[in-house]
C-alpha positions as CSV (number, residue, x, y, z in Angstrom):
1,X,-3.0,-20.5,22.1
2,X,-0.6,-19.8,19.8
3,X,-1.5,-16.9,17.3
4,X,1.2,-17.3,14.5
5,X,-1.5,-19.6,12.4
6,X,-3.5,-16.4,12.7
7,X,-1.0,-13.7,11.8
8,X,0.3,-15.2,9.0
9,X,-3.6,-15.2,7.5
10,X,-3.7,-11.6,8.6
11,X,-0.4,-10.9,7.1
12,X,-1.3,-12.7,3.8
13,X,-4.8,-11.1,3.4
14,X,-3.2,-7.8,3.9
15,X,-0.7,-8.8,1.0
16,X,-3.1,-9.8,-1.2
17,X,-5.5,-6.9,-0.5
18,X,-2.5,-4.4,-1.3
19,X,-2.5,-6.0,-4.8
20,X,-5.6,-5.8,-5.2
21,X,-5.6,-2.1,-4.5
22,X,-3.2,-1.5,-7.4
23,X,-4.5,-3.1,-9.5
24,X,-8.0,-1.7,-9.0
25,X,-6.3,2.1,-8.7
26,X,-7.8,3.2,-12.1
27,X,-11.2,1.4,-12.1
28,X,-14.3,3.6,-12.6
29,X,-16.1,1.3,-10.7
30,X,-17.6,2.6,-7.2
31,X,-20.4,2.8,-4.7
32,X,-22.5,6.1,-4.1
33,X,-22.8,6.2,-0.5
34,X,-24.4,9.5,-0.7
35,X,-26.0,11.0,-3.8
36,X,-25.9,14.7,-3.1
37,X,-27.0,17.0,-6.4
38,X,-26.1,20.5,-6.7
39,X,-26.1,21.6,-10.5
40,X,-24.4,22.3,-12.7
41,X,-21.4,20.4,-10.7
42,X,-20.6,17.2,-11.7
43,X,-21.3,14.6,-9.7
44,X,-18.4,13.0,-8.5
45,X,-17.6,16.7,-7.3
46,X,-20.1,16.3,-3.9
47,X,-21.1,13.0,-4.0
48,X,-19.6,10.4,-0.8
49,X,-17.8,8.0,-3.2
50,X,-16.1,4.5,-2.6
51,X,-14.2,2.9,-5.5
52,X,-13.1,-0.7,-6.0
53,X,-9.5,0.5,-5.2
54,X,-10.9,2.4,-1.6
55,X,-12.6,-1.0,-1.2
56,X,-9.8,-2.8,-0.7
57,X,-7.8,-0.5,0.6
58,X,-9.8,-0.6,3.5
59,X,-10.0,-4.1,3.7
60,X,-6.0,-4.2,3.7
61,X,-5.0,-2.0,6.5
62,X,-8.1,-3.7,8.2
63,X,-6.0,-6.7,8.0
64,X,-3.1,-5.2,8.6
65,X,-4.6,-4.0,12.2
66,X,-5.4,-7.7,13.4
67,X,-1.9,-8.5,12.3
68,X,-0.4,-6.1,14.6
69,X,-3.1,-6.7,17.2
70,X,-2.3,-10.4,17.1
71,X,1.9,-9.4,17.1
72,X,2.2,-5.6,18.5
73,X,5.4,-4.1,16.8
74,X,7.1,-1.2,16.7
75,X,6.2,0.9,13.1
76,X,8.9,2.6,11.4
77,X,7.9,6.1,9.7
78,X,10.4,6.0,6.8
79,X,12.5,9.0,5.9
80,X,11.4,11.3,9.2
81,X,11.3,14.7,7.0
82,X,8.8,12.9,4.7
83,X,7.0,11.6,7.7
84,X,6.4,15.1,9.2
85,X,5.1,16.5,6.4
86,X,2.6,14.2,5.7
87,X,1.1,13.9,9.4
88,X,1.4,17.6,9.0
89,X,-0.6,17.8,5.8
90,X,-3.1,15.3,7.1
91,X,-3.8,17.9,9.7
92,X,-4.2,20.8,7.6
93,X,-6.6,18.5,5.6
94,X,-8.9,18.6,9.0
95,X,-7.9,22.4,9.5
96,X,-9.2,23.0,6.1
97,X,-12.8,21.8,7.5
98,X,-12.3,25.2,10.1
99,X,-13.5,27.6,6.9
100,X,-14.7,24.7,4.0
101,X,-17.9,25.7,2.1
102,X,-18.8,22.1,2.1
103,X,-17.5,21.4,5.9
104,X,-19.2,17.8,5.7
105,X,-17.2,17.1,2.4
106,X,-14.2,18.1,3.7
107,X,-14.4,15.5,6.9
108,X,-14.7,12.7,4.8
109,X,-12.4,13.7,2.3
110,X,-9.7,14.1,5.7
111,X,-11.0,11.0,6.6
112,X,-9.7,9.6,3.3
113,X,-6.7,11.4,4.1
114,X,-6.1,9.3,7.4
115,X,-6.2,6.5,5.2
116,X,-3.8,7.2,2.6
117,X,-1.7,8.1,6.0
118,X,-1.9,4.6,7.2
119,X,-1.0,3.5,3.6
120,X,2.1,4.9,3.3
121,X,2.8,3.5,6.7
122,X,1.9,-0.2,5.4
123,X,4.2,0.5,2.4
124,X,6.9,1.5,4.9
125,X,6.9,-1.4,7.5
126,X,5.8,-4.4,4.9
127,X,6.7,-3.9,1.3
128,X,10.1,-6.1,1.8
129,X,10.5,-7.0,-1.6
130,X,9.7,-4.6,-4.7
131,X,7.8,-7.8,-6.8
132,X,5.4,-7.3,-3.9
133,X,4.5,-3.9,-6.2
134,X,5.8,-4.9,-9.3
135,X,3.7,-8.1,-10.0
136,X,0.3,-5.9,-9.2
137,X,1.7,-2.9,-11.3
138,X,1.9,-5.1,-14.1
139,X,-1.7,-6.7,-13.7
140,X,-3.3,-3.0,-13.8
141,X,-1.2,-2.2,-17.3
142,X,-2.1,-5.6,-18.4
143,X,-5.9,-5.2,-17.8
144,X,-6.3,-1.6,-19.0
145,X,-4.5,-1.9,-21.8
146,X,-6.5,-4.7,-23.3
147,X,-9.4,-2.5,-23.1
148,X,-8.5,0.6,-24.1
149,X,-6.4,-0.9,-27.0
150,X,-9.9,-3.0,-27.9
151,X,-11.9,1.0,-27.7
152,X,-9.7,2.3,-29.4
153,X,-9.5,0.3,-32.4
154,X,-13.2,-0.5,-32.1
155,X,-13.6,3.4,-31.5
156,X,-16.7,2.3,-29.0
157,X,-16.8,0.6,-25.6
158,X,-16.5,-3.4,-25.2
159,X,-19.2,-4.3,-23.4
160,X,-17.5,-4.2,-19.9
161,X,-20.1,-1.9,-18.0
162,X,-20.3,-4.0,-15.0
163,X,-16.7,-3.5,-14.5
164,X,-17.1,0.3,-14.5
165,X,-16.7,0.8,-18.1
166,X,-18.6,3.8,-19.7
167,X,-20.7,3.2,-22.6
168,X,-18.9,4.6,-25.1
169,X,-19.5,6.1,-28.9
170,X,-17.6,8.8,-30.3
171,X,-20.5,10.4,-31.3
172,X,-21.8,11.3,-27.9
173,X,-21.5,14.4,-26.1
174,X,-19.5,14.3,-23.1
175,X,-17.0,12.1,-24.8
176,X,-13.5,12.6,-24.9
177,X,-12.3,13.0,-28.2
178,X,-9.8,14.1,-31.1
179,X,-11.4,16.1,-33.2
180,X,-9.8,15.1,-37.3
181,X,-11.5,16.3,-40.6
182,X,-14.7,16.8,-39.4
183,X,-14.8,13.7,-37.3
184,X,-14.6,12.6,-33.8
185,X,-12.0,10.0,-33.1
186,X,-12.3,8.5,-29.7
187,X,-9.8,8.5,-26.9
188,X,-9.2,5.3,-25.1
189,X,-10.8,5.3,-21.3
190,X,-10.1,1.4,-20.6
191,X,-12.2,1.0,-17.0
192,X,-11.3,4.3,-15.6
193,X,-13.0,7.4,-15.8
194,X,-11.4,9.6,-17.8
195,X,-8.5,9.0,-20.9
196,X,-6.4,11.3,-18.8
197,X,-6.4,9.5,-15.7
198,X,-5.8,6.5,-17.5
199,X,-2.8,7.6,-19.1
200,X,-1.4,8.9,-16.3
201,X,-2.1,5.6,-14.3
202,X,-0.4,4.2,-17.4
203,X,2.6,6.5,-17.5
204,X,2.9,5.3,-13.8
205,X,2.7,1.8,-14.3
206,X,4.9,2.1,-17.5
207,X,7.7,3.6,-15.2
208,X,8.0,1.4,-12.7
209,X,7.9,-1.6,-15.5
210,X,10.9,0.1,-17.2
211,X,12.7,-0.4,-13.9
212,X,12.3,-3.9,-13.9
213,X,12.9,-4.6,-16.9
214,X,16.0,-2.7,-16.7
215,X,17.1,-3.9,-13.0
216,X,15.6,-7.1,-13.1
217,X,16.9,-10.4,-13.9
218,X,16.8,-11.7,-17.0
219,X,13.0,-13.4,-17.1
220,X,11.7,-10.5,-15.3
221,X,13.1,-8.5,-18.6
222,X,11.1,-11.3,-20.6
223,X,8.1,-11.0,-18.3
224,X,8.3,-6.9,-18.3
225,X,8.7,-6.3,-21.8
226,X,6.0,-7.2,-23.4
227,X,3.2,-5.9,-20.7
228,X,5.4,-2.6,-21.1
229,X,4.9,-2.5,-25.0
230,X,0.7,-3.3,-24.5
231,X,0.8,-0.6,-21.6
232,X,2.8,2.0,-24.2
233,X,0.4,0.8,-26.9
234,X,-2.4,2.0,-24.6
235,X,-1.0,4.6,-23.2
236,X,-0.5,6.5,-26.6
237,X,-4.2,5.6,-28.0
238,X,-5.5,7.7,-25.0
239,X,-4.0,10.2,-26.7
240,X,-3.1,11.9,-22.8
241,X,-0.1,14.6,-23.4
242,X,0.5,15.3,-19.7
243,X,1.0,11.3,-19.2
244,X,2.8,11.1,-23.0
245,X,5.5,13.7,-21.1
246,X,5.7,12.2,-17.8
247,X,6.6,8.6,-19.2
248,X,9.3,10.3,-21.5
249,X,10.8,13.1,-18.9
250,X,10.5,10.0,-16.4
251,X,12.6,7.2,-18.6
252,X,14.7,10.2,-20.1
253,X,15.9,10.8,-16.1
254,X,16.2,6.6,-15.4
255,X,18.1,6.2,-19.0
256,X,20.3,9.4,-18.4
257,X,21.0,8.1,-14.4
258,X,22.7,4.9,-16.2
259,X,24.5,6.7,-18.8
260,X,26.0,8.9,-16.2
261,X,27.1,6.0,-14.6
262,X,28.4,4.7,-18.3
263,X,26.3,1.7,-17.6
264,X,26.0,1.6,-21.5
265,X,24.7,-1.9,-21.5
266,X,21.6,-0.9,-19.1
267,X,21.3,2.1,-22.4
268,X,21.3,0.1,-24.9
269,X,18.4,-2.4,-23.4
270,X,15.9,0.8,-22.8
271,X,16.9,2.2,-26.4
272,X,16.0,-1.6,-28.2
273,X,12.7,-1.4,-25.9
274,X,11.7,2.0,-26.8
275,X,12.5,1.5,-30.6
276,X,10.9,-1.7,-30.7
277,X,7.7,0.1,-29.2
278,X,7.6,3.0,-31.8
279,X,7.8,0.1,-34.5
280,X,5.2,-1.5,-33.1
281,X,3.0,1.5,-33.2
282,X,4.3,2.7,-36.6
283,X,1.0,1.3,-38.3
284,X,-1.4,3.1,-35.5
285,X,1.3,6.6,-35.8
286,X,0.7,6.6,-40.2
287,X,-3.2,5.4,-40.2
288,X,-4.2,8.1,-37.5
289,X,-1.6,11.0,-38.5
290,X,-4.5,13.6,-38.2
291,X,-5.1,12.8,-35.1
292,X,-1.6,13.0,-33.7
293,X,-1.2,16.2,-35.4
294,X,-4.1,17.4,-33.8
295,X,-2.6,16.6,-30.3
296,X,0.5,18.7,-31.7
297,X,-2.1,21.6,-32.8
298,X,-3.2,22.0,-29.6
299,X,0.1,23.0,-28.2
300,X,-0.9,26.7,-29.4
301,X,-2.0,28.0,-26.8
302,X,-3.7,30.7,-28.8
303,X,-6.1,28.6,-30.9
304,X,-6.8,25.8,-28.4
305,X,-9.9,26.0,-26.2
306,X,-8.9,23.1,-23.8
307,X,-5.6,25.8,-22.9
308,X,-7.8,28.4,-22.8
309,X,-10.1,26.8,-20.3
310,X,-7.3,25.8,-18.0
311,X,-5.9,29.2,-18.1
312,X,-9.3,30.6,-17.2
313,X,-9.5,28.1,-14.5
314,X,-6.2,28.6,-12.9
315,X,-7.0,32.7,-13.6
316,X,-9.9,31.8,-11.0
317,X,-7.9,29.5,-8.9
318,X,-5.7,32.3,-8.2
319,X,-8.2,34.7,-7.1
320,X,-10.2,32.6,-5.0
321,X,-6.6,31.5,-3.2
322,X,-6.1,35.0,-2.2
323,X,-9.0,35.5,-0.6
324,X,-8.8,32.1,1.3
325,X,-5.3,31.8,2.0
326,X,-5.0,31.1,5.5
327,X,-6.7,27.6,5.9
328,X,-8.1,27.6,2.4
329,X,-12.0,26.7,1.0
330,X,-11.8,23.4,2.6
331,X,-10.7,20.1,1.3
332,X,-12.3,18.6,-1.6
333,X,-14.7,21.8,-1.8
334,X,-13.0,23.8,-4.4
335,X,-15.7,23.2,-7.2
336,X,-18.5,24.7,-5.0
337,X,-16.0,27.0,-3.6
338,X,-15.7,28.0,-7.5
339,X,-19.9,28.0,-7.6
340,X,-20.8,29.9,-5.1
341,X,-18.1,32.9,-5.6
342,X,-18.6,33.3,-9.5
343,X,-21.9,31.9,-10.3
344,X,-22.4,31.5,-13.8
345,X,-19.2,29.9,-15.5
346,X,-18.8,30.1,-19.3
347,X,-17.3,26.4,-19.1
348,X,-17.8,23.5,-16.9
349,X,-16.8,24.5,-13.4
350,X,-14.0,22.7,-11.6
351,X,-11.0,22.9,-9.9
352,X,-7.7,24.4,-11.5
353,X,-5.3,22.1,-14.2
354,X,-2.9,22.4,-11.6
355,X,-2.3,20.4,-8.7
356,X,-0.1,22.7,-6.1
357,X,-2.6,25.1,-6.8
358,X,-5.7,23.2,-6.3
359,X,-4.5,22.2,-2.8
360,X,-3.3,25.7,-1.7
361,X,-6.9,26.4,-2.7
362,X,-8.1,23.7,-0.7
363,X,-5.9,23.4,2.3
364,X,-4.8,27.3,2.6
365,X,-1.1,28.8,2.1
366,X,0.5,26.2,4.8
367,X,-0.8,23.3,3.7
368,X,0.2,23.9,0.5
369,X,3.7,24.4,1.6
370,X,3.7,20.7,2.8
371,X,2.3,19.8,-0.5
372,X,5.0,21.2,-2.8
373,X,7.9,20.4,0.0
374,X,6.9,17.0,0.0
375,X,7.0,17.1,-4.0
376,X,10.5,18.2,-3.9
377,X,12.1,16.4,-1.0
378,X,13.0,13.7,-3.2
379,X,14.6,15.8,-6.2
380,X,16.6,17.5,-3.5
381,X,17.5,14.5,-1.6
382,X,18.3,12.9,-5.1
383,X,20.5,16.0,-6.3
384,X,22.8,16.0,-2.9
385,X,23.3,12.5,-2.7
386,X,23.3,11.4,-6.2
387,X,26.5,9.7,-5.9
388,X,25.4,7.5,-3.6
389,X,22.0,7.0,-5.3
390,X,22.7,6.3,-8.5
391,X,23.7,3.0,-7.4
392,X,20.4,2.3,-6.1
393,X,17.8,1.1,-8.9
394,X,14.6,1.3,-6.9
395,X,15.8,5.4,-5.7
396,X,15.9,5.7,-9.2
397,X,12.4,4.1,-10.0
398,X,10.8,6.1,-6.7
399,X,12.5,9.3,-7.6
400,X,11.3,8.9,-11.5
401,X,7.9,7.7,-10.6
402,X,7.4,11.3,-8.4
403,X,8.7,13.2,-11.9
404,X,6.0,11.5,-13.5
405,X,3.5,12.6,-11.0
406,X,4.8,15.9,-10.5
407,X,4.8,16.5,-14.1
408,X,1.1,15.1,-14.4
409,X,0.4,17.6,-11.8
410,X,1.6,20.5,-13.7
411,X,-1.2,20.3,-16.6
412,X,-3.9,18.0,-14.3
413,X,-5.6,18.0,-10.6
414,X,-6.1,14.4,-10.5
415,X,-3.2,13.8,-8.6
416,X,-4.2,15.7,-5.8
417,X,-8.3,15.5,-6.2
418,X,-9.6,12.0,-7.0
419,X,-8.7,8.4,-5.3
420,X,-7.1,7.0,-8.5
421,X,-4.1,10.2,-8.4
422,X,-4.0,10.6,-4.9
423,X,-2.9,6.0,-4.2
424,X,-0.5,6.5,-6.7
425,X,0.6,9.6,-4.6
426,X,1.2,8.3,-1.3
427,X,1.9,4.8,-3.1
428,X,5.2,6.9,-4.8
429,X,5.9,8.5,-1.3
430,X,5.3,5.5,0.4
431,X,8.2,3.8,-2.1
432,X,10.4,6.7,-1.7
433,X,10.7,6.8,1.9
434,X,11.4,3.1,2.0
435,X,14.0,2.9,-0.5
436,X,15.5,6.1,1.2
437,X,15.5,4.7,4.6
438,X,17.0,1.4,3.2
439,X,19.4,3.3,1.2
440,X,20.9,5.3,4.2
C-alpha cells in the first residue's frame, strides 16, 4: 500500500497545527489538569496546566511522529553547539527534580521541557519556507491587537471570556493598571494573561513583521504593514516597558544592520513605517499624556514600588541561589522554594524579574550556564561572522528576535517560567539554528 496519501495528511496536519500553536502562544485560555492550592501562591504557580497553545503543540509533533513513522528520515539538529546545549539543559531540567521542593512539579515541568526539545527539532527539519512562521505570526498580532486595542479604548473587557479573556474593570483589584490623577487607567491584556506577556508576545510578533516587510516582496510589505501598525498600536496601549524596549533595541539592531550595509533604501522604508506609526498614535500619545508620563515616572527607581519589589525579589533570588546552587530548587518550584524559606512576604511571592536568574535558581549553577550560553551563542556567532551575515535577512530577524527576548528577560521571568515565553523561546532558537545551518 502505498503510504504517500498518508504522509502528506500527516505532514499537512503537522503544518497546520504549528500555526495554530503560534498563533494561540499568548492565549489565557487552558485546562486545569490538576487543581493543587497552597496559599498565598497564585495559582498558576502549582497548578498542572495545559494551554490552547500546549494543545496543539502536542497535537503537531503528534503528527509530526506518524509522518516519520510512515517515511523514517534522518533529523538534522541545526547548529550542533546550539543543539548540545539544549539536550544538555533539558537534562538539568530532570536533574533539577534530584533536590526540587515540589519534585512532582518539576517532572512535568521537564516533561514540558522534552517537548519544547522536540519543537525546536520540528522547526529545524520542516520550516522550509519562513511564510510557514510569518503568516501565523501575523494572525496572533492581528487577533490580539483587536482586543486589547477594543480594552483599551473601552477601558473594560469585550465580552471574549470564553476565549480566555479576563473580565476586566479598572476598578478591580488585581488589575493591572496606570495609576493618573487619582484614577486607574487600564492596561491592555487582549486574551492573554497578563499586559506584560502580551506586549512581549507583541514585541515578538512585531519584529519578525518588520522583517518581512522589510525583506519581503513588495505585497508582503502591503500585507505586513498595516498588521504591524495595529500590533504597535497594541503593543503601546499595554503600556509594557520591557516589551516597549525590546521592539526598539530589536529594530534599532535590524535598521542599523542595513545602514551598515548602506542599504539606504531598506532605511528609509523602516523610518516611513515607524513615523507613520507614531502619527498614527499621536491622538492616543496627547489624550493619555498622564499616563505615559507615569510609565516615565516609574523609571525612578527610588519612588517606584513595582522596582522596589523586583529588587526585593531578585535580593531573595540571590540568596536562595546560594544556598541551592549545585542542581538548584527544582524546576518550576521557585515560588514555593520562595514560601517555604521566608514565610511571610511583604509582597506577592514569586519568582525573581529576571530570567537567568530565575533558572539558576531553578536548575542550579550548570544549568544556568546552558541558559545564558545558549542566550549568547547567537550575539557571538553574529559578531565573528557579521560579514557574512549581514547579507542574510532571516539571521538578522533570528538574531534580533533573541535581543528582544533577551532584553524581555532582563526586567521579566516569563521568558523562562510560563508556556507563552518559553514557545517563543525555543521558537527563536529553533529559527536561529536553521537560518545558521542554512547560512553556513
Amino acid at each position: 500500500m502505498d503510504s504517500y496519501p498518508l504522509k502528506s495528511f500527516f505532514d499537512l496536519g503537522a503544518r497546520f497545527f504549528f500555526a495554530a500553536t503560534v498563533v494561540l502562544i499568548p492565549f489565557r485560555w487552558r485546562l486545569d489538569l490538576w487543581v493543587r492550592p497552597m496559599p498565598p501562591l497564585y495559582s498558576d504557580y502549582t497548578n498542572f496546566l495545559l494551554s490552547a497553545s500546549d494543545i496543539a503543540l502536542i497535537c503537531l509533533l503528534s503528527f509530526w511522529a506518524c509522518s516519520l513513522f510512515l517515511q523514517p528520515r534522518t533529523l538534522r539538529a541545526g547548529d550542533r553547539l546550539a543543539w548540545v546545549l539544549l539536550v544538555g539543559l533539558t537534562i538539568v531540567g530532570w536533574v533539577s527534580v534530584l533536590g526540587s521542593e515540589d519534585p512532582i512539579l518539576s517532572r512535568y515541568h521537564a516533561i514540558r521541557f522534552v517537548i519544547l526539545l522536540f519543537f525546536y527539532l520540528y522547526i529545524v527539519n520542516e520550516i522550509a519556507s519562513p511564510l510557514w512562521l510569518a503568516v501565523p505570526v501575523a494572525m496572533q498580532v492581528l487577533t490580539q491587537s483587536v482586543v486589547a486595542i477594543a480594552q483599551s479604548l473601552n477601558q473594560r473587557s469585550v465580552g471574549l471570556q470564553r476565549f480566555g479573556e479576563y473580565l476586566l474593570e479598572p476598578d478591580q483589584i488585581g488589575v493591572s493598571i496606570v495609576p493618573i490623577s487619582g484614577m486607574r487607567f487600564l492596561r491592555a491584556y487582549g486574551l492573554s494573561d497578563h499586559p506584560n506577556i502580551l506586549g512581549g508576545c507583541l514585541s515578538f510578533g512585531l519584529i519578525l513583521l518588520l522583517a518581512v516587510f522589510l525583506y519581503g516582496n513588495k505585497r508582503l510589505a502591503w500585507i505586513s504593514a498595516p498588521i504591524f501598525l495595529l500590533g504597535f498600536a497594541a503593543l503601546v496601549m499595554t503600556f509594557s516597558r520591557s516589551a516597549w524596549l525590546s521592539l526598539m533595541v530589536a529594530a534599532s539592531f535590524m535598521v542599523g544592520c542595513e545602514a551598515l550595509a548602506r542599504r539606504w533604501d531598506l532605511v528609509r522604508r523602516a523610518i516611513l513605517l515607524g513615523g507613520v506609526g507614531i502619527l498614527v498614535l499621536l491622538p492616543f500619545f496627547v489624550s493619555h499624556i498622564e499616563a505615559f508620563q507615569s510609565r516615565a515616572h516609574a523609571g525612578d527607581v527610588m519612588g517606584d514600588e513595582q522596582i522596589k519589589e523586583r529588587l526585593f525579589l531578585m535580593e531573595k533570588g540571590n540568596t536562595l541561589f546560594v544556598e541551592h546552587s549545585a542542581i538548584g530548587v527544582g524546576l518550576g518550584a521557585s515560588p514555593l522554594a520562595m514560601k517555604k524559606r521566608f514565610g511571610e512576604f511583604p509582597i506577592n511571592i514569586q519568582p525573581p524579574h529576571y530570567a537567568i536568574l530565575t533558572a539558576v535558581l531553578e536548575i542550579g549553577l550548570f544549568g544556568g550556564m546552558f541558559y545564558g550560553i545558549l542566550m549568547l551563542l547567537p550575539f557571538l556567532n553574529f559578531a565573528f561572522r557579521w560579514r557574512s551575515f549581514i547579507d542574510q535577512p532571516f539571521m538578522k530577524a533570528a538574531v534580533g528576535l533573541l535581543l528582544a527576548i533577551c532584553i524581555v528577560g532582563v526586567f521579566d521571568y516569563y521568558t523562562w517560567f510560563y508556556a507563552p515565553g518559553r514557545l517563543w523561546q525555543w521558537l527563536a532558537w529553533g529559527l536561529y539554528s536553521s537560518v545558521s545551518t542554512k547560512a553556513g
